[in-house]
Chimera marker file (.cmm) of the C-alpha trace (Angstrom):
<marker_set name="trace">
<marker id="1" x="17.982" y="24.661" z="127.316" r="1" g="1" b="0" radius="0.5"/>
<marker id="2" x="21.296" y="23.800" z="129.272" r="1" g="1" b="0" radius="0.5"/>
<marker id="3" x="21.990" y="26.533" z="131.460" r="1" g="1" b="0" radius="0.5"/>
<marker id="4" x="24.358" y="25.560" z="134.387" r="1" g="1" b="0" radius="0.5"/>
<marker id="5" x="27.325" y="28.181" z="134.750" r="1" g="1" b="0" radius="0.5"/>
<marker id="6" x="30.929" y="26.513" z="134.547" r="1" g="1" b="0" radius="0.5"/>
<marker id="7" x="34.363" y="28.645" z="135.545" r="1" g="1" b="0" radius="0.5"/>
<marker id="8" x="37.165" y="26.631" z="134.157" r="1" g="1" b="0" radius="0.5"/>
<marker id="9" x="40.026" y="28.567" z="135.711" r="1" g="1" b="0" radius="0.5"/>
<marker id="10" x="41.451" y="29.571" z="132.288" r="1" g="1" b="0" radius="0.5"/>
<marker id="11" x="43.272" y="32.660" z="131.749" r="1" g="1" b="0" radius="0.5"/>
<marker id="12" x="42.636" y="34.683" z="129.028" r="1" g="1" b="0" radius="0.5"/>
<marker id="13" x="45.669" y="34.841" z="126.283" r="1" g="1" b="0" radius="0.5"/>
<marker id="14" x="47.317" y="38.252" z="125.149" r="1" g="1" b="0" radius="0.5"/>
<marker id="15" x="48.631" y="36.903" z="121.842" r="1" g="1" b="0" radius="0.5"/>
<marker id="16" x="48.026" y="33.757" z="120.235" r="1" g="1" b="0" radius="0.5"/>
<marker id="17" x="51.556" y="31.729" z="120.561" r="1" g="1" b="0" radius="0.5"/>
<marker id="18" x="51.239" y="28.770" z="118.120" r="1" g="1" b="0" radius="0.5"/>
<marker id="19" x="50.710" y="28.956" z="114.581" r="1" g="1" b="0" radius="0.5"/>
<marker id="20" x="49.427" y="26.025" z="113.140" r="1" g="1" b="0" radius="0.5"/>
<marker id="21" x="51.960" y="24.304" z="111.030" r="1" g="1" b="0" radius="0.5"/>
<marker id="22" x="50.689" y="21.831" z="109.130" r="1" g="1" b="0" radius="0.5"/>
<marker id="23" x="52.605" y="19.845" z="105.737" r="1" g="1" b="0" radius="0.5"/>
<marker id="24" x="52.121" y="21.435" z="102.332" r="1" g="1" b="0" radius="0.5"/>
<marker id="25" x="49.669" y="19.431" z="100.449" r="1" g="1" b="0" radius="0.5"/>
<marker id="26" x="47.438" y="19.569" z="103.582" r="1" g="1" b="0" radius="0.5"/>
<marker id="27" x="46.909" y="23.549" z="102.910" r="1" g="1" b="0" radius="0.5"/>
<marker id="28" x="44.562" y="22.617" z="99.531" r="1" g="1" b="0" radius="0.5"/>
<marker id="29" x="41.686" y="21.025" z="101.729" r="1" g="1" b="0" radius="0.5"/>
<marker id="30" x="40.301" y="24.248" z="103.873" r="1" g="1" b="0" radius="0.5"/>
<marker id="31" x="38.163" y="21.183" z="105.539" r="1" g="1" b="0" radius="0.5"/>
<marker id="32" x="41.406" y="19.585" z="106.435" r="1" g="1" b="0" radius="0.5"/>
<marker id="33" x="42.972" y="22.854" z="108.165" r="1" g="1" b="0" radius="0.5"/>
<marker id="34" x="40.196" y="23.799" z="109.903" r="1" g="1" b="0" radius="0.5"/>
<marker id="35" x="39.816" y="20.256" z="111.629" r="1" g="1" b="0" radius="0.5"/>
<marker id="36" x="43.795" y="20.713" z="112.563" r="1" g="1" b="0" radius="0.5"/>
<marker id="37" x="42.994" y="23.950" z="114.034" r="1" g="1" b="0" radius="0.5"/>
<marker id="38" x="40.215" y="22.490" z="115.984" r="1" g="1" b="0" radius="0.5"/>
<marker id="39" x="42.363" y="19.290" z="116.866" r="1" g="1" b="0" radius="0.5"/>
<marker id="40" x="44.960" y="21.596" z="118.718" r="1" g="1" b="0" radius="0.5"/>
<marker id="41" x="42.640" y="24.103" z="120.676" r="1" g="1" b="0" radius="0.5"/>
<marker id="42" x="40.635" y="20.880" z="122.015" r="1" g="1" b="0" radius="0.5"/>
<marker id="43" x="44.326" y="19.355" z="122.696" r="1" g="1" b="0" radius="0.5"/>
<marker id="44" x="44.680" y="23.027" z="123.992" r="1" g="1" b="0" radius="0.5"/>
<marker id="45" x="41.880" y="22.971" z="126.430" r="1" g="1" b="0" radius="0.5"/>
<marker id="46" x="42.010" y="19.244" z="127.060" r="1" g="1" b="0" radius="0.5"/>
<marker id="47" x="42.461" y="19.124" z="130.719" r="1" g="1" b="0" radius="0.5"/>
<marker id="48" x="39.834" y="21.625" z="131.950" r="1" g="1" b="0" radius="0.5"/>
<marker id="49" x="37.323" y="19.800" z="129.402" r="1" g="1" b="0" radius="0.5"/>
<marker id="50" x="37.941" y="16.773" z="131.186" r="1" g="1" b="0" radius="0.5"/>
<marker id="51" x="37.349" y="18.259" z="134.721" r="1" g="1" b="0" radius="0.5"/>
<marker id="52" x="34.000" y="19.756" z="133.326" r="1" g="1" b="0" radius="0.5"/>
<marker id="53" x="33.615" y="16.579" z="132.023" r="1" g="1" b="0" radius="0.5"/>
<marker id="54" x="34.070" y="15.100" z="135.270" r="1" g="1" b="0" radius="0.5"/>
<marker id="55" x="32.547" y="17.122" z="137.079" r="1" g="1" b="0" radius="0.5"/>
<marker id="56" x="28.569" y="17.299" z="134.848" r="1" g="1" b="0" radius="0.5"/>
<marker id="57" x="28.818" y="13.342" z="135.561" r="1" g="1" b="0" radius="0.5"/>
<marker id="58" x="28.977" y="13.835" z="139.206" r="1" g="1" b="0" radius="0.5"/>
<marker id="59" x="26.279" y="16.373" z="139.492" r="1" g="1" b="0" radius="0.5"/>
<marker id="60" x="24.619" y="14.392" z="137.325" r="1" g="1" b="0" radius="0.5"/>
<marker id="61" x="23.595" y="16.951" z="134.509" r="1" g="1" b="0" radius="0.5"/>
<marker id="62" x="23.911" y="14.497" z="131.883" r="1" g="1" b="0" radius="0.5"/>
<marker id="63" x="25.854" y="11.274" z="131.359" r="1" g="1" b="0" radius="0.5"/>
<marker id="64" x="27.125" y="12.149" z="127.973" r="1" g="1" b="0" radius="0.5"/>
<marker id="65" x="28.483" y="15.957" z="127.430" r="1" g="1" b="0" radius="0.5"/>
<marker id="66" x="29.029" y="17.366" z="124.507" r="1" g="1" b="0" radius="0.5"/>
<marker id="67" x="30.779" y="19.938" z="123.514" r="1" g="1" b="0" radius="0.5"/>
<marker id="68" x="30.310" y="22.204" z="120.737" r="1" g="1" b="0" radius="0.5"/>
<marker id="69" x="33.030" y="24.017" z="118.548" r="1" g="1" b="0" radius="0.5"/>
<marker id="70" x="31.691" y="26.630" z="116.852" r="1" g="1" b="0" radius="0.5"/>
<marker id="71" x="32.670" y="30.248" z="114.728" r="1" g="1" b="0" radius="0.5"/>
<marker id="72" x="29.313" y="31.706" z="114.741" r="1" g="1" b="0" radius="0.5"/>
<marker id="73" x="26.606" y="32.359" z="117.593" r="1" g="1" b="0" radius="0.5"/>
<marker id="74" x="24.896" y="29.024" z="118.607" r="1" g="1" b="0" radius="0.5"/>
<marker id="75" x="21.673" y="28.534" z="120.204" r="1" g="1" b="0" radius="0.5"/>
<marker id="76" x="22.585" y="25.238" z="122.075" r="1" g="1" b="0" radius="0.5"/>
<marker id="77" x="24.362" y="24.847" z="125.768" r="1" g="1" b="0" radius="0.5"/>
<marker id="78" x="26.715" y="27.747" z="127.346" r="1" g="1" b="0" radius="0.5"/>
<marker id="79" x="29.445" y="28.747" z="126.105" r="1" g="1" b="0" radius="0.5"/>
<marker id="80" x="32.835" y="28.147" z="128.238" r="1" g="1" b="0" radius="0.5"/>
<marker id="81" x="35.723" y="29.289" z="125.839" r="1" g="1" b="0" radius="0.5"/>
<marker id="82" x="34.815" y="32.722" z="123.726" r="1" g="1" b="0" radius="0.5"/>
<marker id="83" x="36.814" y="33.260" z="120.628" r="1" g="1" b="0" radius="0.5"/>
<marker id="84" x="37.180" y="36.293" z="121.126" r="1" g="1" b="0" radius="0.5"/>
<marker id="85" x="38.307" y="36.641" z="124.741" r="1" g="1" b="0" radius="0.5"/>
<marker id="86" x="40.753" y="33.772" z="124.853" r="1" g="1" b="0" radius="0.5"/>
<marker id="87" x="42.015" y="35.000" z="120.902" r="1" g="1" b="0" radius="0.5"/>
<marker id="88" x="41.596" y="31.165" z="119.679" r="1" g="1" b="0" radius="0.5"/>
<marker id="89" x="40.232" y="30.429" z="116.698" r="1" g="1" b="0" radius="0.5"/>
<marker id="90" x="36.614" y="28.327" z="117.461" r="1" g="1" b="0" radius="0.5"/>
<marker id="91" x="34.175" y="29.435" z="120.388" r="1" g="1" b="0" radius="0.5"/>
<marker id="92" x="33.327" y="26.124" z="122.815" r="1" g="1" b="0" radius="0.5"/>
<marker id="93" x="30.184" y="25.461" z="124.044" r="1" g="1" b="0" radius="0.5"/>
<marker id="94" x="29.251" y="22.715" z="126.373" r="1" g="1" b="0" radius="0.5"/>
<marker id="95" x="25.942" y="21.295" z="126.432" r="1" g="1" b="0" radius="0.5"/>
<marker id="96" x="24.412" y="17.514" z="126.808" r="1" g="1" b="0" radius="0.5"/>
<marker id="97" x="23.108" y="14.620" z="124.828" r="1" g="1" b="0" radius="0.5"/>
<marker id="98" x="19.446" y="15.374" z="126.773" r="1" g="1" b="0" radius="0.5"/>
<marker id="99" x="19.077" y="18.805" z="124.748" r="1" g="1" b="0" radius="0.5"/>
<marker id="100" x="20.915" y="17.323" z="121.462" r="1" g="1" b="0" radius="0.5"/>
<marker id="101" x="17.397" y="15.356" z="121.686" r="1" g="1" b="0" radius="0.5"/>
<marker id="102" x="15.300" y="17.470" z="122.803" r="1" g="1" b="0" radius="0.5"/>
<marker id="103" x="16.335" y="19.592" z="119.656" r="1" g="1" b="0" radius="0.5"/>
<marker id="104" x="15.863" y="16.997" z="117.344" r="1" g="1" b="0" radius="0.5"/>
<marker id="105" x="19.709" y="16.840" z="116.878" r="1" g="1" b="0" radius="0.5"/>
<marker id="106" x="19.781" y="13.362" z="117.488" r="1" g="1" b="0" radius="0.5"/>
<marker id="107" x="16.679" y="10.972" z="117.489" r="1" g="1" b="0" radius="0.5"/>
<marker id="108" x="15.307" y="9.144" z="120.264" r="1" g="1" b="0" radius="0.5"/>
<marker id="109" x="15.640" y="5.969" z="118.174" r="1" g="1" b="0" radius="0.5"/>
<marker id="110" x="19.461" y="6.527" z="117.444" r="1" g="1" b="0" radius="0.5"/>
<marker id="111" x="20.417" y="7.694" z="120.739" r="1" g="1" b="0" radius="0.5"/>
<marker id="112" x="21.560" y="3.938" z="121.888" r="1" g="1" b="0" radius="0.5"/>
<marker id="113" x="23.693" y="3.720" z="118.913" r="1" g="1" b="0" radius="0.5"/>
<marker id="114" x="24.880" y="7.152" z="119.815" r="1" g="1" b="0" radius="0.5"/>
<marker id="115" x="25.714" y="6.043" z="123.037" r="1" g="1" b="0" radius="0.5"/>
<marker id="116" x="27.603" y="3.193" z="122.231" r="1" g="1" b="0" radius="0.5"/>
<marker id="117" x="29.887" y="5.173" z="119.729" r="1" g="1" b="0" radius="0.5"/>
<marker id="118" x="30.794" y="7.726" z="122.268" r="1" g="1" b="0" radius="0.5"/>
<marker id="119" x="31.741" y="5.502" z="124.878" r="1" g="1" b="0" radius="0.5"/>
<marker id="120" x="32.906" y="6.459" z="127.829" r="1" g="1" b="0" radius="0.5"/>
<marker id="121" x="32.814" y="10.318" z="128.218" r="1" g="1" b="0" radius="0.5"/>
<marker id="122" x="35.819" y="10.313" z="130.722" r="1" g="1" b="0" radius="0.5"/>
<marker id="123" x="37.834" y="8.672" z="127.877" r="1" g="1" b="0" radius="0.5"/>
<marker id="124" x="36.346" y="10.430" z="125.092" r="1" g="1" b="0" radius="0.5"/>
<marker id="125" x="34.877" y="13.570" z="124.329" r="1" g="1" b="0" radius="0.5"/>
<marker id="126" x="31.787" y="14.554" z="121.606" r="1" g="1" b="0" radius="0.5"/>
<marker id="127" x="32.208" y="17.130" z="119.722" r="1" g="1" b="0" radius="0.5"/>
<marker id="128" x="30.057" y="18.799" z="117.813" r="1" g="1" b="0" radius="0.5"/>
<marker id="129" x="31.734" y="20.872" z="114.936" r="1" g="1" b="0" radius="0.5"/>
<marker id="130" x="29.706" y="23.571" z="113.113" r="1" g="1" b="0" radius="0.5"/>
<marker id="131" x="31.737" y="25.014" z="110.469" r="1" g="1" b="0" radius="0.5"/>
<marker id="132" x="30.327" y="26.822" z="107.515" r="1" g="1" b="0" radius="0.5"/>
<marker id="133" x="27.320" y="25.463" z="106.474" r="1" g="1" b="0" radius="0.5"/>
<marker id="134" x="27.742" y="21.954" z="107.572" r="1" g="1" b="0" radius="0.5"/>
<marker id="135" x="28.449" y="20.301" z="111.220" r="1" g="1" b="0" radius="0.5"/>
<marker id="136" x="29.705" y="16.967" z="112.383" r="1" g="1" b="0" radius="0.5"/>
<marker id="137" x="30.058" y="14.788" z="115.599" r="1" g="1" b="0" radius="0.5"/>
<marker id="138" x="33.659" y="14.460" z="116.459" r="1" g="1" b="0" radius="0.5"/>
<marker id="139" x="35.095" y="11.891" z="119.187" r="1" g="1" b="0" radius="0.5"/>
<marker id="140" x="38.517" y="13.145" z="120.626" r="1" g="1" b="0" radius="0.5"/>
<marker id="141" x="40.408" y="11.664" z="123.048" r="1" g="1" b="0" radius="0.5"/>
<marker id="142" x="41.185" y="13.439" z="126.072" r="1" g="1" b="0" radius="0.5"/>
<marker id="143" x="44.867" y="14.186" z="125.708" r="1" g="1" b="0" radius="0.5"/>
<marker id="144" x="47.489" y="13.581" z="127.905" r="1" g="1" b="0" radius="0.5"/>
<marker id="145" x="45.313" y="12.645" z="131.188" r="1" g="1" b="0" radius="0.5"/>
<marker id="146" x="44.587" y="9.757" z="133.339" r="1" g="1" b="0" radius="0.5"/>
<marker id="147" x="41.452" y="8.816" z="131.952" r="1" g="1" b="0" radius="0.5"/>
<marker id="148" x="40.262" y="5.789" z="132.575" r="1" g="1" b="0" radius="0.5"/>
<marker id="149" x="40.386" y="5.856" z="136.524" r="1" g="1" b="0" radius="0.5"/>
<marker id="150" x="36.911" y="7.171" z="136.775" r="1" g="1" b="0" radius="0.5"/>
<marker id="151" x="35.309" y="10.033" z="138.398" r="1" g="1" b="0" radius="0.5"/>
<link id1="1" id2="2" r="1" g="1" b="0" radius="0.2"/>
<link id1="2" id2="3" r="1" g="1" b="0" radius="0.2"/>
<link id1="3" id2="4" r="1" g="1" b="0" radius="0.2"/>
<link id1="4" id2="5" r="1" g="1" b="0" radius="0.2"/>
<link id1="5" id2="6" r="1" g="1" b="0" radius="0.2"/>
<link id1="6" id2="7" r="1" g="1" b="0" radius="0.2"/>
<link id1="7" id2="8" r="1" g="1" b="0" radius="0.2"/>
<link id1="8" id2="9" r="1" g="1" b="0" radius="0.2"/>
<link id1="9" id2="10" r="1" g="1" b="0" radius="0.2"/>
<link id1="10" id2="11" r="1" g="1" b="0" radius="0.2"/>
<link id1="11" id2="12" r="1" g="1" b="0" radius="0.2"/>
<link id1="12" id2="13" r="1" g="1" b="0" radius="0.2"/>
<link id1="13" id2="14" r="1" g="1" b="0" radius="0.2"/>
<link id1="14" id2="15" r="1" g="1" b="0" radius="0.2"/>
<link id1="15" id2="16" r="1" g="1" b="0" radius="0.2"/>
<link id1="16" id2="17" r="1" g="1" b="0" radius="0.2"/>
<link id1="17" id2="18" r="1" g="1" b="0" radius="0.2"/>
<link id1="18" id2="19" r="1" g="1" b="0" radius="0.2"/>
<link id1="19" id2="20" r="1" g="1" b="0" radius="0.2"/>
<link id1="20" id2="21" r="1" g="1" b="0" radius="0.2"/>
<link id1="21" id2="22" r="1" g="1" b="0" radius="0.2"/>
<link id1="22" id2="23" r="1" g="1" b="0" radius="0.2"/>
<link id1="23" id2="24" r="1" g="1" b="0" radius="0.2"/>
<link id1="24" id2="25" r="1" g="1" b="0" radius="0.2"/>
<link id1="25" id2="26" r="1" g="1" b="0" radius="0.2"/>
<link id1="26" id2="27" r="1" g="1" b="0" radius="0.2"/>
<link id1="27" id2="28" r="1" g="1" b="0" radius="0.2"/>
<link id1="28" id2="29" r="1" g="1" b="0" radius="0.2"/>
<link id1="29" id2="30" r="1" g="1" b="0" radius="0.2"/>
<link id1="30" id2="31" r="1" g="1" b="0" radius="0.2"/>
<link id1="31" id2="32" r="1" g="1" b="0" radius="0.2"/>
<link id1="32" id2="33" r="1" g="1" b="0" radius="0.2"/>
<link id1="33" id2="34" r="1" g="1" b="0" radius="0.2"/>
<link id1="34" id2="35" r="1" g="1" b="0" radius="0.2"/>
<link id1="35" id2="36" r="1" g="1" b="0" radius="0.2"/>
<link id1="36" id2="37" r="1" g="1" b="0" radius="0.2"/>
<link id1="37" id2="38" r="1" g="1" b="0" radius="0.2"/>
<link id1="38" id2="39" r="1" g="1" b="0" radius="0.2"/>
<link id1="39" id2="40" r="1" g="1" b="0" radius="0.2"/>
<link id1="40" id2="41" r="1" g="1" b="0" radius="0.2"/>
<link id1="41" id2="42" r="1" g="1" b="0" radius="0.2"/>
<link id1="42" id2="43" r="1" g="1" b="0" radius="0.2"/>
<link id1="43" id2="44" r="1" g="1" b="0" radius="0.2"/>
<link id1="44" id2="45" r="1" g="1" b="0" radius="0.2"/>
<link id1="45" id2="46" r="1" g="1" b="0" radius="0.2"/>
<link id1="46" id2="47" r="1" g="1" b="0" radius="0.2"/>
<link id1="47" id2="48" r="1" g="1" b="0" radius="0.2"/>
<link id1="48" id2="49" r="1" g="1" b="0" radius="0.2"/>
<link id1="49" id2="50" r="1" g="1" b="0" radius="0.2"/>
<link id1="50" id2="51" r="1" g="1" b="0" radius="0.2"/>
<link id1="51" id2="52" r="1" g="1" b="0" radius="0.2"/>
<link id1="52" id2="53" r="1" g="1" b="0" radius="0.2"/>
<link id1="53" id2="54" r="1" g="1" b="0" radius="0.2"/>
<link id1="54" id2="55" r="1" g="1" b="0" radius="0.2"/>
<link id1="55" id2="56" r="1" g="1" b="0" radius="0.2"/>
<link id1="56" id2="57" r="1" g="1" b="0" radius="0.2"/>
<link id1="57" id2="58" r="1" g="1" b="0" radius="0.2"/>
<link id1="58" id2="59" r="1" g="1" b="0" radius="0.2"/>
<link id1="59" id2="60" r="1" g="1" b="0" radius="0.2"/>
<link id1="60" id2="61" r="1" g="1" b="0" radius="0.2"/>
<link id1="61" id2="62" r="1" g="1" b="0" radius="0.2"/>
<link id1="62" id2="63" r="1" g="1" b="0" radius="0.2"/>
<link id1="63" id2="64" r="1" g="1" b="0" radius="0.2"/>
<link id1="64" id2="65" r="1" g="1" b="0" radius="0.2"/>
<link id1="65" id2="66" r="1" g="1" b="0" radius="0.2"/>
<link id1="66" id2="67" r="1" g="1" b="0" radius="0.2"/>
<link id1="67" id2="68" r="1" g="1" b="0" radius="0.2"/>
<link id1="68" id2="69" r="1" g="1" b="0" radius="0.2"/>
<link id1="69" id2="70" r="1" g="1" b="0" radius="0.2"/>
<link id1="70" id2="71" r="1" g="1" b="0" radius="0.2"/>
<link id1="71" id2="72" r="1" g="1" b="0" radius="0.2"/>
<link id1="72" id2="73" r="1" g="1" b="0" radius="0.2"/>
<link id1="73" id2="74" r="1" g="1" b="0" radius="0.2"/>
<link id1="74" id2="75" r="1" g="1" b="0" radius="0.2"/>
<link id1="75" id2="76" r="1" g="1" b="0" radius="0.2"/>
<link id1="76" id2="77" r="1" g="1" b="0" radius="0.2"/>
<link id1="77" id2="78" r="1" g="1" b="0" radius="0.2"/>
<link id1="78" id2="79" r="1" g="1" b="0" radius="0.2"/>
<link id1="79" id2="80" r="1" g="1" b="0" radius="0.2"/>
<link id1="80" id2="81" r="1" g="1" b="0" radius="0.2"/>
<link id1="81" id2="82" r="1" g="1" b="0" radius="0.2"/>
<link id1="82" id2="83" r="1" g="1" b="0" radius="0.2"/>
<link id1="83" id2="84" r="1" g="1" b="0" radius="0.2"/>
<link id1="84" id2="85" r="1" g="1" b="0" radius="0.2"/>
<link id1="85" id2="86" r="1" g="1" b="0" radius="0.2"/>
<link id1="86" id2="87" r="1" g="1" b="0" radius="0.2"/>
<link id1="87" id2="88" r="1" g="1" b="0" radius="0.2"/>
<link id1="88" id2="89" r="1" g="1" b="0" radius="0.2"/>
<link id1="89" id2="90" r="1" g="1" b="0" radius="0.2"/>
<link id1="90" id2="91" r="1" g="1" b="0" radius="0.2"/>
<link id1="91" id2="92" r="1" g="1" b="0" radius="0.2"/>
<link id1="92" id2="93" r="1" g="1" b="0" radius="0.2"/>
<link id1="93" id2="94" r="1" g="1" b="0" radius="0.2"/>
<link id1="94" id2="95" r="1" g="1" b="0" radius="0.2"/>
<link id1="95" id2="96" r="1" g="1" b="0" radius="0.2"/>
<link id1="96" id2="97" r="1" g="1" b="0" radius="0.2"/>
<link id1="97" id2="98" r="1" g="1" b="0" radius="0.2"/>
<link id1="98" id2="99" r="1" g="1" b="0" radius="0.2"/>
<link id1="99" id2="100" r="1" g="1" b="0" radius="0.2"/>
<link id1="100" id2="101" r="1" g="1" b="0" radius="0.2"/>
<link id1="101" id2="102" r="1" g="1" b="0" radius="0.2"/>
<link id1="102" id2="103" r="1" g="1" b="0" radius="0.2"/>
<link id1="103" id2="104" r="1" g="1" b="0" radius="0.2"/>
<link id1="104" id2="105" r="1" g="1" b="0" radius="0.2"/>
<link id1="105" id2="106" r="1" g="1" b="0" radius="0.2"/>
<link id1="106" id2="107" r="1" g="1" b="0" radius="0.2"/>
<link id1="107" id2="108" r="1" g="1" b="0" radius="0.2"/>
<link id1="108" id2="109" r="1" g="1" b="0" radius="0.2"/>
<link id1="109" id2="110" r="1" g="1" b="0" radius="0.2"/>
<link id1="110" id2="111" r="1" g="1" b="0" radius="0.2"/>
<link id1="111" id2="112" r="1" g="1" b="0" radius="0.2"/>
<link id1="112" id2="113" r="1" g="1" b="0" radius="0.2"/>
<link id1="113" id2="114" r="1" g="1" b="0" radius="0.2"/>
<link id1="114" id2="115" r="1" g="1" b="0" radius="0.2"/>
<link id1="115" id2="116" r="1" g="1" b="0" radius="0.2"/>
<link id1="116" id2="117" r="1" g="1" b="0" radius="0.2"/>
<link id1="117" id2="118" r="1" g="1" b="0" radius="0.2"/>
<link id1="118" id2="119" r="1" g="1" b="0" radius="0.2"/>
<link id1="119" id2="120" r="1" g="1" b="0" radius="0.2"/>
<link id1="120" id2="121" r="1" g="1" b="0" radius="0.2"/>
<link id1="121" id2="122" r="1" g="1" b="0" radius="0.2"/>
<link id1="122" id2="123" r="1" g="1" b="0" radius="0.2"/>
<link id1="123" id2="124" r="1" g="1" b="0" radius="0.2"/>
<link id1="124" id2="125" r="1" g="1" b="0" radius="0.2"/>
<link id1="125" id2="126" r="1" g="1" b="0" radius="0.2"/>
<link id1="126" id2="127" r="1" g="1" b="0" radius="0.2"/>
<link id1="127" id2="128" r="1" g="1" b="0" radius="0.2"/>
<link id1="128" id2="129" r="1" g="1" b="0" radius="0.2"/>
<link id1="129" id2="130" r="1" g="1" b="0" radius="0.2"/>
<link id1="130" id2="131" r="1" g="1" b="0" radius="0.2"/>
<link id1="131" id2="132" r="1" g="1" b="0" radius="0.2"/>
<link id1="132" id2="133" r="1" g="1" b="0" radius="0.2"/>
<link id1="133" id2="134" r="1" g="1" b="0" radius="0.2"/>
<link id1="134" id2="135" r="1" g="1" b="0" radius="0.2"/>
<link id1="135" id2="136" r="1" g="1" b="0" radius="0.2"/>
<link id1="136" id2="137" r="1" g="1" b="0" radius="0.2"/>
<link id1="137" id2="138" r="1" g="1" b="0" radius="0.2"/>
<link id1="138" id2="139" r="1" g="1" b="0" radius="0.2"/>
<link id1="139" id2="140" r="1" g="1" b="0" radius="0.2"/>
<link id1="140" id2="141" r="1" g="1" b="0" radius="0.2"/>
<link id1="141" id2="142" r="1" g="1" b="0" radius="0.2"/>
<link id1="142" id2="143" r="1" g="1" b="0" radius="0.2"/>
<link id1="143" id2="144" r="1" g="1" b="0" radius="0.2"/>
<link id1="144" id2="145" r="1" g="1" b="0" radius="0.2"/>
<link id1="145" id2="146" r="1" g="1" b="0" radius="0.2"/>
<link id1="146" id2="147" r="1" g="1" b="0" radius="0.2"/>
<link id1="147" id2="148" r="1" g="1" b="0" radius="0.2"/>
<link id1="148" id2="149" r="1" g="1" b="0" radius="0.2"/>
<link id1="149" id2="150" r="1" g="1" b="0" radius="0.2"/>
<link id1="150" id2="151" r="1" g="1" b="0" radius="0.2"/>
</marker_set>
C-alpha cells in the first residue's frame, strides 16, 4: 500500500464560499451534478495537485499518480484533502498506477494502453471517481498552470 506522507500547505476553510451553480436542465442527472461538483474542487485544488504531482515524479514514487475522489472511506493511497476538515464536498486521495495494479484495479495487460491515455501526468491528472456504487477514471487537466515545462 502507498504510504508516503504529503503536506500540501492548504488551509482549512471555515465556510464553504461557492455554491455550485449549474443551468436548469442539468439538475435532473444527479450523475451530471456530482461530476460538476467534482470538476470545481479538482479546479479548486489544482495547483497543489500539480506540485504533488510534481513532486512523486521526482522522488520517483511512481510515474503516473492518481488521485482518487471519493465520499466514503477508501482502502487505496493516503488521503491529502478530508471532506470533512476542508468542508468540500469529495475526500482526495492520492495514490499510484503501481498499487492500482497491484490491486487488480487495472491489469498488467492494459496498463500500456492505460498509459498512453493518461499521457503526460504534468499535463493531466487521473482521477479515480468512486461515487455510489460505481467508479470511473477521469483525466482533468491541470487548470490554470504552466504545464508542459516539465519537472
Amino acid at each position: 500500500m502507498f504510504t508516503q506522507s504529503f503536506n500540501l500547505g492548504l488551509q482549512t476553510k471555515q465556510t464553504r464560499l461557492n455554491m455550485i451553480t449549474l443551468p436548469p436542465n442539468s439538475m435532473s442527472d444527479p450523475l451530471e451534478t456530482e461530476l460538476k461538483a467534482l470538476q470545481e474542487e479538482l479546479t479548486e485544488f489544482s495547483g497543489q495537485l500539480l506540485d504533488l504531482t510534481r513532486e512523486l515524479l521526482k522522488e520517483r514514487v511512481t510515474e503516473f499518480p492518481i488521485f482518487i475522489a471519493h465520499q466514503v472511506d477508501v482502502f487505496l493511497g493516503k488521503v491529502i484533502v478530508d471532506m470533512k476538515e476542508y468542508e468540500v464536498l469529495f475526500s482526495l486521495s492520492v495514490s499510484t498506477v503501481e498499487e492500482f495494479v497491484e490491486t487488480g484495479l487495472i491489469q498488467k495487460e492494459k496498463l500500456s494502453g492505460f498509459r498512453e491515455a493518461f499521457g503526460n501526468p504534468v499535463n493531466n491528472m487521473c482521477v479515480f471517481w468512486i461515487h455510489g456504487d460505481n467508479a470511473r477514471y477521469i483525466l482533468f487537466p491541470f487548470a490554470g498552470r504552466n504545464t508542459d515545462k516539465g519537472l
